[in-house]
C-alpha positions in Angstrom: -8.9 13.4 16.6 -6.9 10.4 14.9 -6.8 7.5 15.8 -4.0 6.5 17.5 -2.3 3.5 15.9 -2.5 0.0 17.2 0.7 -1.6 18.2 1.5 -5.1 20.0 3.9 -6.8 20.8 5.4 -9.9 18.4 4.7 -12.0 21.5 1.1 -10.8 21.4 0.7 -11.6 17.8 2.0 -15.4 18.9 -0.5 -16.0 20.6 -3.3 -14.4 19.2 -2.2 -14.5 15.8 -6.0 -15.4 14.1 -7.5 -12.3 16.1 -4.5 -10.2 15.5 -5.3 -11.1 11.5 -9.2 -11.0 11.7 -8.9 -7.2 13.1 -6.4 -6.0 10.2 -8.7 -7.6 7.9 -11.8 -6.1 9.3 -10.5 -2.4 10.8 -8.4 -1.6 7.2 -6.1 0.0 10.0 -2.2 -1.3 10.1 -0.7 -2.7 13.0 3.0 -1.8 14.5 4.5 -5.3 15.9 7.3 -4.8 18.2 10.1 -7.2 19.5 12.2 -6.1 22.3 10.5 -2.7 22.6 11.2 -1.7 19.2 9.4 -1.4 16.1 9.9 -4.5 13.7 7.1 -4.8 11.1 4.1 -3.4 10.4 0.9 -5.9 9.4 -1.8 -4.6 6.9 -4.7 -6.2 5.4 -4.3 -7.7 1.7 -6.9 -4.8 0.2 -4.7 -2.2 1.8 -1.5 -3.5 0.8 -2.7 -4.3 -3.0 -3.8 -0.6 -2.8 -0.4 0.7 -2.0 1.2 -1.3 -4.7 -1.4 -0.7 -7.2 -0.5 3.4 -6.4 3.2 2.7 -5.9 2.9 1.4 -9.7 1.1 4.6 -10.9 3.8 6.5 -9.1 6.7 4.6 -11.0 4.4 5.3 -14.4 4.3 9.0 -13.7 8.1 9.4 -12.5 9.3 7.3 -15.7 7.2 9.9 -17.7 9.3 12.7 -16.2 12.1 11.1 -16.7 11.2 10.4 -20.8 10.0 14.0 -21.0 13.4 15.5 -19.7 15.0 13.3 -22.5 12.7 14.2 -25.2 11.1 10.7 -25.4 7.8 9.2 -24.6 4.2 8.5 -25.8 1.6 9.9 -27.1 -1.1 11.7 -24.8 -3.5 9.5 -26.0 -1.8 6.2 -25.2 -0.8 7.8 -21.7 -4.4 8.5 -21.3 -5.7 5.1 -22.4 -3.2 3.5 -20.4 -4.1 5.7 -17.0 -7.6 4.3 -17.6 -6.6 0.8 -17.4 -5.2 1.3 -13.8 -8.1 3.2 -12.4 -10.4 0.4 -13.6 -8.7 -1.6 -12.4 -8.0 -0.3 -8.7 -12.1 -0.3 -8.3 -13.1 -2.7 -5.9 
């Protein structure tokens, strides 16, 4: 069974700000901040958040390859390859 996520309040995170952070940093897990009842941001630690860029940037690779292949344009395998290698080392902790 998941777990279910952690949310708290923006007054919560006020006053408890360094324990709010410390748990982020330590579960991996996000946390949902409300104000007035509603959501309004969402708080993840740095290695998560680096993680989703560094796979939002492989997704922008792969959909500008699409796009260059539709239009008859583009690289050679071999340069894709080399260049996919790059990323991968470099997303290993």
């Amino acid at each position: 069974m998941p777990n279910a996520p952690k949310i708290i309040p923006i007054s919560d995170l006020r006053q408890n700000a360094s324990d709010v952070v410390k748990a982020v940093s330590s579960s991996r897990e996000p946390v949902f901040i409300t104000q007035r009842g509603r959501a309004a941001a969402v708080m993840v630690s740095m290695e998560v958040y680096k993680n989703a860029q560094h796979e939002m940037d492989i997704l922008h690779l792969l959909a500008r390859g699409e796009k260059e292949i539709g239009t008859g344009t583009g690289y050679e395998l071999d340069d894709v390859l080399r260049e996919a290698d790059l990323y991968l080392e470099a997303a290993k902790p």
